[in-house]
C-alpha positions in Angstrom: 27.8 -17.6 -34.1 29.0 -17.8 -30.6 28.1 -13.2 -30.9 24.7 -14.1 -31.4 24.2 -16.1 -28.8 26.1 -14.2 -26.4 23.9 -10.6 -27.7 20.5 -12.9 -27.3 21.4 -14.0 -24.2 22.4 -10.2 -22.5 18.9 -9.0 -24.7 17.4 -11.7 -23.1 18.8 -11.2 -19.3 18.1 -7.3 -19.7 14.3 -8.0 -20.8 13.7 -9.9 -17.9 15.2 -7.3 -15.7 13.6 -4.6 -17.3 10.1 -6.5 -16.7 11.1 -7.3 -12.9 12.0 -4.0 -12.3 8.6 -2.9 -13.4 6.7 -5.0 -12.1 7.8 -4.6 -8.3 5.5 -2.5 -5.9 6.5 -1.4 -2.2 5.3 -3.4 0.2 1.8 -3.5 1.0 0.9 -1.8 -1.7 -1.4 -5.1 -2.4 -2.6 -5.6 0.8 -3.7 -1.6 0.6 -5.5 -2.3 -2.8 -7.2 -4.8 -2.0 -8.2 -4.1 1.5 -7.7 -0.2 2.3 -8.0 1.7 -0.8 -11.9 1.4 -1.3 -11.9 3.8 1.5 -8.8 5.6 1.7 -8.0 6.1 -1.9 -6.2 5.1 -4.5 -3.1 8.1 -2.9 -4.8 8.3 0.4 -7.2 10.8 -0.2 -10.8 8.9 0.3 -13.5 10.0 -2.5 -15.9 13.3 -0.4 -18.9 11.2 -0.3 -16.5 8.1 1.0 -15.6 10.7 3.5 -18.5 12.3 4.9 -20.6 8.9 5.6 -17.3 7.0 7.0 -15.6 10.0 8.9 -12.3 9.1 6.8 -10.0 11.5 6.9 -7.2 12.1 3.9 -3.5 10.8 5.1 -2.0 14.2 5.0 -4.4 15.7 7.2 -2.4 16.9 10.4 -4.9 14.8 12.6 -3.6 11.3 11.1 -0.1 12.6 10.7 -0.2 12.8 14.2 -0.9 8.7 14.9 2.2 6.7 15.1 2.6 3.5 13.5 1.5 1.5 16.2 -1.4 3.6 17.3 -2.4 2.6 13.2 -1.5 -0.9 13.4 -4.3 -1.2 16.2 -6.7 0.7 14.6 -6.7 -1.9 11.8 -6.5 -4.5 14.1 -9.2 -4.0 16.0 -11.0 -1.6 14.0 -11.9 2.0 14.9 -15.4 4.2 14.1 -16.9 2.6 11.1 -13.3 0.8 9.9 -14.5 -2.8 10.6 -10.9 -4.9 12.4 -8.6 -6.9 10.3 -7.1 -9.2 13.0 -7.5 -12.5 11.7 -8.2 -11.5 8.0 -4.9 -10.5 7.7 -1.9 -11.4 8.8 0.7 -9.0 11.7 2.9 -8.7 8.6 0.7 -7.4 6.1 -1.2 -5.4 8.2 2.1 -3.9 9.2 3.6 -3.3 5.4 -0.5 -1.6 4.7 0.6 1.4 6.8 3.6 1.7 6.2 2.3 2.1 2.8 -0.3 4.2 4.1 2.4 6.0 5.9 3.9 7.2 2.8 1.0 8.8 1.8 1.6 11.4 4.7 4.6 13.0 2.9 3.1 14.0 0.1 
């Protein structure tokens, strides 16, 4: 008996892993969803149309790759062209963890 319960409880603890495991994202891959990706695509390529009428440019095109991480931060902090500012919507942390997961968009 005492097999059994020691095989349910490693099936058990390996299930939950499994499902932990699968269910973790980078971060601010939320905070991107939610906020960013209606723009700026799903893999930061924005839809054409999104792109013509909002001037947003994919995140592997050499003029973003050339913005550090800071120079990005503000931009969503403050907004820039038609991206409306985030300072006060979200917090320095998740607007930080946004491009970084933006940021890895560029090495694709």
């Amino acid at each position: 008996m005492s097999k059994m319960i020691r095989l349910a409880v490693v099936l058990a603890a390996t299930v939950f892993l499994a499902g932990a495991v699968g269910l973790a994202q980078p971060p601010g891959q939320t905070t991107y969803r939610a906020r960013c990706q209606g723009c700026h695509g799903t893999s930061g390529v924005p839809f054409p149309g999104i792109a013509k009428i909002m001037g947003v440019k994919a995140a592997n095109d050499p003029a973003m790759k050339k913005d550090s991480e800071a120079l990005m931060i503000a931009a969503v902090e403050n907004g820039k062209g038609k991206m409306p500012a985030f300072k006060g919507k979200l917090t320095d942390a998740q607007v930080k963890a946004a491009v970084e997961y933006f940021r890895t968009f560029m090495k694709k």
